[in-house]
KOLZASE-568011 format. One line per field, with one value per residue (C-alpha): residue in three letters; chain; x, y, z. Coordinates in pm, whole numbers, plus 50000, padded with zeros to 5 digits. Each point is the difference from the previous one (the first is absolute). Example, Ala and Ser with C-alpha at 12.3 -4.5 7.8 and 13.67 -1.06 7.14 Angstrom:
BEGIN
resn c(ala / ser) .
chain c(A / A) .
X c(51230 / 50137) .
Y c(49550 / 50344) .
Z c(50780 / 49934) .
This chain:
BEGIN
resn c(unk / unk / unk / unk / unk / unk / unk / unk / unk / unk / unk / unk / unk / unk / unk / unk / unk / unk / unk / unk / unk / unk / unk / unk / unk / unk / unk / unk / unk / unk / unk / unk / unk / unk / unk / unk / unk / unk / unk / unk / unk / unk / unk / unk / unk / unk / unk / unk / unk / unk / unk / unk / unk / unk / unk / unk / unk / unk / unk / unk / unk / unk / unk / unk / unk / unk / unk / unk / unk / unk / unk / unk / unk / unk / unk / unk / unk / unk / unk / unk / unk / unk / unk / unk / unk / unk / unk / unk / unk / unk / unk / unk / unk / unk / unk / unk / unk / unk / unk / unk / unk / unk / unk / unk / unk / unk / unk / unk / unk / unk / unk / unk / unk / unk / unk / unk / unk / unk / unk / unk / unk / unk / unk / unk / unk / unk / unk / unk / unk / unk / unk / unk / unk / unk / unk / unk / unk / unk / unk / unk / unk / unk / unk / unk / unk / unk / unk / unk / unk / unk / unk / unk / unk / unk / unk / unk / unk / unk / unk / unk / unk / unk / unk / unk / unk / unk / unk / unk / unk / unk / unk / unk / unk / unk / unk / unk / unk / unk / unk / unk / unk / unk / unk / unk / unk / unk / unk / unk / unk / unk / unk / unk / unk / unk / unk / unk / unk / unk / unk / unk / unk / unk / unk / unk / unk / unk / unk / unk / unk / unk / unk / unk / unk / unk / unk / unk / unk / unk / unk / unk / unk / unk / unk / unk / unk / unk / unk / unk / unk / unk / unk / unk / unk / unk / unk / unk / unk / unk / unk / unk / unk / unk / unk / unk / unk / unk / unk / unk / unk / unk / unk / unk / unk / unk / unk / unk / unk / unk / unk / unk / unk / unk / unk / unk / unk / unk / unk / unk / unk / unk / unk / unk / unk / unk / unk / unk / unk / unk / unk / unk / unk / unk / unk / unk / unk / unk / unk / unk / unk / unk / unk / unk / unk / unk / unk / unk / unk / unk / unk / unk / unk / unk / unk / unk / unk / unk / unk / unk / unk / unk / unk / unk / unk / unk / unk / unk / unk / unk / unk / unk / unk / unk / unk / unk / unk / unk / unk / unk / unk / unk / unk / unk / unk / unk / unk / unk / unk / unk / unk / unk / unk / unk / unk / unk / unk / unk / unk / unk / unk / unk / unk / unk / unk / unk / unk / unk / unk / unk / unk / unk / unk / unk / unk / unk / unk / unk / unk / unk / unk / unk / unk / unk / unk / unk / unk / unk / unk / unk / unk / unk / unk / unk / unk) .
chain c(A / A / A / A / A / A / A / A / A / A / A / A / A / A / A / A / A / A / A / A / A / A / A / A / A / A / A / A / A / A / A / A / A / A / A / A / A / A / A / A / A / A / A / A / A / A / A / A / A / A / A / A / A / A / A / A / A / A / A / A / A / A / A / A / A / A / A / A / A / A / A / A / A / A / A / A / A / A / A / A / A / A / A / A / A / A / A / A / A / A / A / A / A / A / A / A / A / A / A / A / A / A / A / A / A / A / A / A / A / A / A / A / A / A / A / A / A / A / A / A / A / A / A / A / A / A / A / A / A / A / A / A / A / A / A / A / A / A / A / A / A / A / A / A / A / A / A / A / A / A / A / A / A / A / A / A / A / A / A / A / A / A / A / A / A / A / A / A / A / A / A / A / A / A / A / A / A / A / A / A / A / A / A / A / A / A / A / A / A / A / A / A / A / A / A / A / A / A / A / A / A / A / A / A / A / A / A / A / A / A / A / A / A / A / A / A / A / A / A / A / A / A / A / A / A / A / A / A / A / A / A / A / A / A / A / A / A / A / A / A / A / A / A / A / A / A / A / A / A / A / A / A / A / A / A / A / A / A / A / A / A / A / A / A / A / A / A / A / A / A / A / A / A / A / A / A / A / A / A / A / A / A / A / A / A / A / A / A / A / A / A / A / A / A / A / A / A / A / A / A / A / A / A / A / A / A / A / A / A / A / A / A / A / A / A / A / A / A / A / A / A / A / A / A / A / A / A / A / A / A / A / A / A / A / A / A / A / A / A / A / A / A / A / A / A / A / A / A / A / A / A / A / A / A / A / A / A / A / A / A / A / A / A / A / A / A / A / A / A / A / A / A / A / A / A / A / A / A / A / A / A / A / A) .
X c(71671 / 49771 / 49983 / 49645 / 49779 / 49742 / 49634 / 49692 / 49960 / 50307 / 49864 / 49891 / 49639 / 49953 / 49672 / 49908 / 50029 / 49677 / 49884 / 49876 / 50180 / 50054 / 50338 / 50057 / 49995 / 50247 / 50219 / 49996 / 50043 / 50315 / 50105 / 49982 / 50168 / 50224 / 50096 / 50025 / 50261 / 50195 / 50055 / 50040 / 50263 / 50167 / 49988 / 50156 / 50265 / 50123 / 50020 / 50192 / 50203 / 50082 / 50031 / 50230 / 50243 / 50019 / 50078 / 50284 / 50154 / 50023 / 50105 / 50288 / 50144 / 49997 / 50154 / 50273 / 49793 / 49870 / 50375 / 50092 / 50393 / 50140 / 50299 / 49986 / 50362 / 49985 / 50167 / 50270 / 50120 / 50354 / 49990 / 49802 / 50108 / 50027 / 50135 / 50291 / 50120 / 50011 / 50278 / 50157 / 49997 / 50249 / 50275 / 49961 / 50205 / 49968 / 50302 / 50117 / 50262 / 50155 / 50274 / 50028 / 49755 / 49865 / 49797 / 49719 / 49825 / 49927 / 49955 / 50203 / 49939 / 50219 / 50205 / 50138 / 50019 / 50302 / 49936 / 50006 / 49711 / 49892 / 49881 / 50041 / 50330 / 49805 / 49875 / 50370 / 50242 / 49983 / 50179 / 50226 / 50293 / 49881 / 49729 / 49814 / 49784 / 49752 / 49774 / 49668 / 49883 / 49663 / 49989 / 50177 / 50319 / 50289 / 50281 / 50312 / 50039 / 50313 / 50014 / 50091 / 49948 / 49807 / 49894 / 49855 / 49935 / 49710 / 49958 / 50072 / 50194 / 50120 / 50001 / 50160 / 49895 / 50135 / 49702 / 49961 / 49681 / 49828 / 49677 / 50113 / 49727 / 49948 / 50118 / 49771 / 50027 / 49889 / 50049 / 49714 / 49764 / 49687 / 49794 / 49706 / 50154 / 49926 / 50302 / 50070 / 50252 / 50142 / 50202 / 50041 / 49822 / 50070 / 50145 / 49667 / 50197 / 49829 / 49773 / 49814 / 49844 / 49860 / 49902 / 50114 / 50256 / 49912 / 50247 / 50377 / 50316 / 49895 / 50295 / 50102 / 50234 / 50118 / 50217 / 50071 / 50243 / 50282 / 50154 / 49867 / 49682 / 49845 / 49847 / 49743 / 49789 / 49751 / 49715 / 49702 / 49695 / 49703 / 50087 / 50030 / 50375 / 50124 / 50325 / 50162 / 49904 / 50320 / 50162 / 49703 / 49898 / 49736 / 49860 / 49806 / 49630 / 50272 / 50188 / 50325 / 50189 / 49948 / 50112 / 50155 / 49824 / 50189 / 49776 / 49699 / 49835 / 49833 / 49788 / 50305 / 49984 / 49967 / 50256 / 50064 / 49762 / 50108 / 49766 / 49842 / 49893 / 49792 / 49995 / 50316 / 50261 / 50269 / 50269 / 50330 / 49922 / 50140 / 50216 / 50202 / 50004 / 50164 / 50259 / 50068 / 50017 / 50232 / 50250 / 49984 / 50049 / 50269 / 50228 / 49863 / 49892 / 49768 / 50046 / 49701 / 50002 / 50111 / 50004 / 50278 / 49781 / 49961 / 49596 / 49935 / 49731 / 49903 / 49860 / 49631 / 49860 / 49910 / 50321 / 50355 / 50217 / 50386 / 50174 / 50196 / 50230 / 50300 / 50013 / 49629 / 50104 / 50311 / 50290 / 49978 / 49755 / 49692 / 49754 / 50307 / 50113 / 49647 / 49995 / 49889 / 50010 / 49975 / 49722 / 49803 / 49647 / 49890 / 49609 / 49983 / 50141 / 49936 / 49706 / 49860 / 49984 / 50194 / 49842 / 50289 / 50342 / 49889 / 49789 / 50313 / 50200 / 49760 / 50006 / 50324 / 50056 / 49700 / 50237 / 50296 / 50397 / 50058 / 49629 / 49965 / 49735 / 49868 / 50001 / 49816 / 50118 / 49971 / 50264 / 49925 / 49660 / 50118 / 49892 / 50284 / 50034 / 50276 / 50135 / 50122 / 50138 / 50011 / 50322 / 50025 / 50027 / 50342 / 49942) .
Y c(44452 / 50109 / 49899 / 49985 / 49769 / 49962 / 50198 / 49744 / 50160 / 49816 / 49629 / 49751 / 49956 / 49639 / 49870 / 49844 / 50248 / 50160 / 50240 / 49870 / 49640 / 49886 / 49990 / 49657 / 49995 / 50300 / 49785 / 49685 / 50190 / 50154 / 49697 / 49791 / 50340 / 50002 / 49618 / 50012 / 50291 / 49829 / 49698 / 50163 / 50192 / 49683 / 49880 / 50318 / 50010 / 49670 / 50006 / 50341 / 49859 / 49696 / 50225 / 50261 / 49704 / 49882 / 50318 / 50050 / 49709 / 50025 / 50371 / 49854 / 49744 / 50245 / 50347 / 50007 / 50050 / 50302 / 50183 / 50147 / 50090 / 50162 / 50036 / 50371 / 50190 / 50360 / 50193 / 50274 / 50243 / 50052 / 50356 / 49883 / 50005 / 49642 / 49967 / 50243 / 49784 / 49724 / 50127 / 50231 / 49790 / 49753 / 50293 / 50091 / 49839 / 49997 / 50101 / 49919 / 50108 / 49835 / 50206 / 49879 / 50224 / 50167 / 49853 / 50073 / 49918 / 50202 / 49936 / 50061 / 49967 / 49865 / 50273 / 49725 / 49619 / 49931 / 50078 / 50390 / 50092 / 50380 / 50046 / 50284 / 50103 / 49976 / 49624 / 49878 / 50276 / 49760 / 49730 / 50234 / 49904 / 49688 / 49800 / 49794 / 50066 / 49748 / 50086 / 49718 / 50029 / 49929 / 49650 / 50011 / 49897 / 50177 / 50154 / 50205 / 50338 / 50229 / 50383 / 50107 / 50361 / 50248 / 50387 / 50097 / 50369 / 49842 / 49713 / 49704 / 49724 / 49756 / 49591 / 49742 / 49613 / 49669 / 49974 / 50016 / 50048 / 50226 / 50149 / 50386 / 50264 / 50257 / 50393 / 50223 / 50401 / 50154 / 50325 / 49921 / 49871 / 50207 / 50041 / 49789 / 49775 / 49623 / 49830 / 49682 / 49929 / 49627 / 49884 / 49821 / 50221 / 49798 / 49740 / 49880 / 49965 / 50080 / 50227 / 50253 / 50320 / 50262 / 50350 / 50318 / 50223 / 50295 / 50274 / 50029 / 50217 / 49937 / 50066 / 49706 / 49986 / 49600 / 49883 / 49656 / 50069 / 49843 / 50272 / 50338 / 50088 / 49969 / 50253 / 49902 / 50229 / 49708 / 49887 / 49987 / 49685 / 49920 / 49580 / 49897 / 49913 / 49871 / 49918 / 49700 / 50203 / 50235 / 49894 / 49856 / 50132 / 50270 / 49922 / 50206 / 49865 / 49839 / 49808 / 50224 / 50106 / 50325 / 50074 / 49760 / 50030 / 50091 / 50193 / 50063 / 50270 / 49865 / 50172 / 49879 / 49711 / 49810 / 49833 / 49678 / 50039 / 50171 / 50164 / 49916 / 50154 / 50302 / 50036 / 50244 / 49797 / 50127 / 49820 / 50159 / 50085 / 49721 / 50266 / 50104 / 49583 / 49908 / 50321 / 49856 / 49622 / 50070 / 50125 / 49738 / 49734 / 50158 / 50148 / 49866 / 50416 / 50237 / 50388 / 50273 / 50382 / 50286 / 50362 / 49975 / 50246 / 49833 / 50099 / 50090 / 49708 / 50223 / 50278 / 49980 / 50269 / 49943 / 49910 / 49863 / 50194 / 49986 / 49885 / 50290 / 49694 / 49837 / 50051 / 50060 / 50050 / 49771 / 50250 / 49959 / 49753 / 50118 / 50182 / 50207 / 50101 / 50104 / 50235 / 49827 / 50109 / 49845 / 50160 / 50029 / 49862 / 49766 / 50061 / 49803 / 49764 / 49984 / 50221 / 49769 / 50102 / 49864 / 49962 / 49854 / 49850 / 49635 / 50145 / 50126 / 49738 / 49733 / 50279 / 50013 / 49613 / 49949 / 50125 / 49901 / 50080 / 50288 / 50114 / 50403 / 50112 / 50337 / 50121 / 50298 / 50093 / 50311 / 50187 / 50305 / 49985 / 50027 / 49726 / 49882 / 49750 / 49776 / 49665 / 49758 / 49688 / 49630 / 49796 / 49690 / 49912 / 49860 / 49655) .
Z c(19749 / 50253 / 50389 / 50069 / 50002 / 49776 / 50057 / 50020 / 49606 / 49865 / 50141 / 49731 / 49921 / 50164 / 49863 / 50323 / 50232 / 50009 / 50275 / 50315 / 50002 / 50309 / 50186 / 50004 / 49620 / 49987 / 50246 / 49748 / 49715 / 50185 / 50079 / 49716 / 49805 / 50231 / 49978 / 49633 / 50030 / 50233 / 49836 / 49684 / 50164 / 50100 / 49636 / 49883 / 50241 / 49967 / 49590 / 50063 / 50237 / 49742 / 49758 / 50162 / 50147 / 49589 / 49921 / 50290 / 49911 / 49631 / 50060 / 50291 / 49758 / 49691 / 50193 / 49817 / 49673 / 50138 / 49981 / 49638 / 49965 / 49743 / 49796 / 49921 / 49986 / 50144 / 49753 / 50126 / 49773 / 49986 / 50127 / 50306 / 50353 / 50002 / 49608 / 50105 / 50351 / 49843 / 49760 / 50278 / 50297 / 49874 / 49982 / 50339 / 50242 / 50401 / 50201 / 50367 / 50191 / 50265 / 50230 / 50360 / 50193 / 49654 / 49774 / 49790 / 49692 / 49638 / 49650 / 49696 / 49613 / 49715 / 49784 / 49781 / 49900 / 50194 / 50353 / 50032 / 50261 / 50083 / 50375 / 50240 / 50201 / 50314 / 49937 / 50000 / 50185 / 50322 / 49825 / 49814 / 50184 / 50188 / 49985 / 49695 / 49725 / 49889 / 49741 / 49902 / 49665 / 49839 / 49964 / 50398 / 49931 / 50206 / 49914 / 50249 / 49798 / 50029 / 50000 / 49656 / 50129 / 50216 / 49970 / 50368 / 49839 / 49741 / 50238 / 49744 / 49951 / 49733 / 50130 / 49788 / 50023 / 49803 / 49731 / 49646 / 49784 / 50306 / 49892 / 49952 / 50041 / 49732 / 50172 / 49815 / 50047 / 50326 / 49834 / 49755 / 50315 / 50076 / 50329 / 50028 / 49745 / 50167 / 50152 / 50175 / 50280 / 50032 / 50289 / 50291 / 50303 / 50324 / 49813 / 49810 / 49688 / 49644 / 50149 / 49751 / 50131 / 49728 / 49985 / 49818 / 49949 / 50274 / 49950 / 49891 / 50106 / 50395 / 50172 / 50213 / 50250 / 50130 / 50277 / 50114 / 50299 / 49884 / 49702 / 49821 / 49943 / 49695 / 49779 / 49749 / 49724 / 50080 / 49782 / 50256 / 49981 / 50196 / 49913 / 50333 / 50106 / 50295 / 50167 / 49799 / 49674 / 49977 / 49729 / 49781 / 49690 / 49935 / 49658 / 49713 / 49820 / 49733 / 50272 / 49952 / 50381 / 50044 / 50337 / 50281 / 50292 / 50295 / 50271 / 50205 / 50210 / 50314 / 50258 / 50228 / 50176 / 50380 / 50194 / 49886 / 49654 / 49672 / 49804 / 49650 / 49677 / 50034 / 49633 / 49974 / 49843 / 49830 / 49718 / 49828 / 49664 / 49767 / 49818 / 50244 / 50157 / 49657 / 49969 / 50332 / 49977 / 49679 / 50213 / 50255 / 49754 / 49802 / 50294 / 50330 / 50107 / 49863 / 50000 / 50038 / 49871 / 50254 / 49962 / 50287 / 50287 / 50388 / 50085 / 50352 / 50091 / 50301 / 49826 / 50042 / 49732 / 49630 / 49780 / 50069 / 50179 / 49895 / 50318 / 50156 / 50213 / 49860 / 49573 / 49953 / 49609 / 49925 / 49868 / 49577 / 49992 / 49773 / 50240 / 50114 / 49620 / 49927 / 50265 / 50323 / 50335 / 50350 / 50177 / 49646 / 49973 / 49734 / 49916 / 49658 / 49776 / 49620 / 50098 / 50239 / 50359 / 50267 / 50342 / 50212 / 49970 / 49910 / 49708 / 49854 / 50035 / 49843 / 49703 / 49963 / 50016 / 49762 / 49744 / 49840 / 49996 / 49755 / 50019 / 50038 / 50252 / 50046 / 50401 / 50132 / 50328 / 50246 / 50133 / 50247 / 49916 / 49613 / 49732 / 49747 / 49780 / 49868 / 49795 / 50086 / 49883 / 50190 / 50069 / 50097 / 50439 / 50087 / 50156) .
């Protein structure tokens, strides 16, 4: 719409103006024109002013008309993020600990309908030999757990509480589990219990190293996710598109953290393959201690090149254990394993305990600048 005025070509033709009327007619035509509009105006404005109020008030006393609910049901497939927590998240089980000047929380999941729970050795090693265990289920009741058993070298741990009919979770095969497939982590990070994070499966075999300060480290041949997981998750279950564990989560990498703050998830998380969690949790339930494979060699953790050094201190290669009956020498370099190559001394041992007792492994090694290559066959650590 345009902002000018109108030219003297767009006024009406006015059959009584004609040219050379006199001023005082122009005034009373103005005026009486101007009258007319005025009270006309009046007129107007009070029927809209009737009218609008009629309108106000029917529209105040029928507002409620104007709102339309509805009683549609948003479907969720079964294979959705939300379809699968609903069936996981009642397996999962929050766990604190309580042991005078330690405490902390973590989660935990169900391995069977009578109280067996899966967590991390680092979750519970505080109250190991003081201290108590409390672990919350779904539906928030409590429950004081025992220790069934405890591996600090994979970092797990087997709880037991008084319950029957617990929701199990399926294990599925971590073995089978690709990168980029999508994944889902379920926990209770900073004690927000039932929390779901998702993402996807970012690499596997990353060797992990894990300390707590109170025992061994840990070595894991971890299975590595960008689902965000934060402290209070260790334990919790890392789950496949089907809802079957694959992996229980048990670490992060941080960019470090300030005094007085810990540091979140940067997207590096990092679970122990479900596999070797079972072998594992099998032997905790069954004889209170699990075992790991050795090839019976110390590794010098100060050597700074590529491979593992054989430790030339104290029985670098235990006398008739297997490394030393396939040929094995202190001093000797190990470059590969199976053909993979082995950058430092943790890379080989996460190989080696990625395996099982009685499995054979091929080494490649250098000695004076010489490569050779042997056999040889896993027993069993002495506890």
């Amino acid at each position: 719409m345009s902002s000018q005025l109108p030219s003297p070509g767009d006024l009406p033709n006015v059959p009584w103006w004609q040219p050379g009327t006199t001023s005082v007619v122009k005034r009373s035509v103005k005026n009486q024109s101007n009258s007319f509009f005025i009270v006309t105006s009046v007129v107007i404005a009070l029927i809209a002013g009737g009218v609008g109020a009629t309108i106000g008030r029917t529209t105040s006393s029928n507002i409620s008309g104007n709102f339309v609910s509805t009683e549609n049901v948003v479907e969720r497939a079964p294979g959705s993020i939300a379809g699968l927590a609903s069936r996981v998240i009642p397996g999962v089980v929050s766990i604190s600990v309580d042991a005078g000047g330690d405490s902390g929380t973590g989660s935990g999941f169900f391995l069977s309908s009578d109280g067996f729970v899966l967590t991390n050795n680092h979750v519970v090693e505080a109250a190991a030999n003081r201290g108590r265990i409390t672990v919350a289920i779904s539906t928030g009741t409590k429950y004081t757990a025992t220790i069934v058993g405890r591996d600090s070298s994979y970092d797990l741990a087997v709880l037991k509480i008084n319950v029957t009919g617990a929701p199990t979770l399926q294990l599925g095969d971590s073995d089978k589990a690709q990168v980029g497939d999508a994944v889902i982590a379920i926990g209770s990070p900073l004690g927000l219990a039932g929390t779901v994070t998702s993402g996807i499966l970012s690499a596997k075999n990353r060797a992990v190293t894990t300390g707590s300060g109170f025992g061994d480290s840990s070595f894991i041949n971890a299975l590595q996710t960008d689902a965000a997981i934060n402290p209070g998750n260790s334990g919790g279950p890392l789950v496949d598109a089907t809802g079957a564990v694959i992996g229980v989560n048990s670490a992060i990498a941080t960019l470090g953290r300030s005094i007085g703050a810990q540091s979140g998830s940067i997207g590096l998380g990092f679970a122990i393959p479900i596999n070797q969690a079972k072998k594992t949790a099998e032997q905790l339930i069954t004889t209170g201690s699990a075992t790991y494979p050795i090839m019976g060699i110390s590794v010098d953790s100060r050597y700074t090149g590529v491979g593992a050094l054989i430790s030339s201190e104290g029985n670098g290669v235990t006398p008739n254990g297997p490394a030393a009956k396939a040929g094995l020498k202190a001093g000797d370099l190990i470059t590969e394993i199976n053909g993979k190559e082995v950058q430092n001394s943790d890379e080989l041992i996460v190989a080696i305990r990625s395996k099982n007792v009685g499995d054979k492994v091929t080494i490649k090694f250098k000695r004076n600048a010489i490569t050779r290559e042997v056999t040889v066959t896993l027993i069993a650590s002495k506890r």
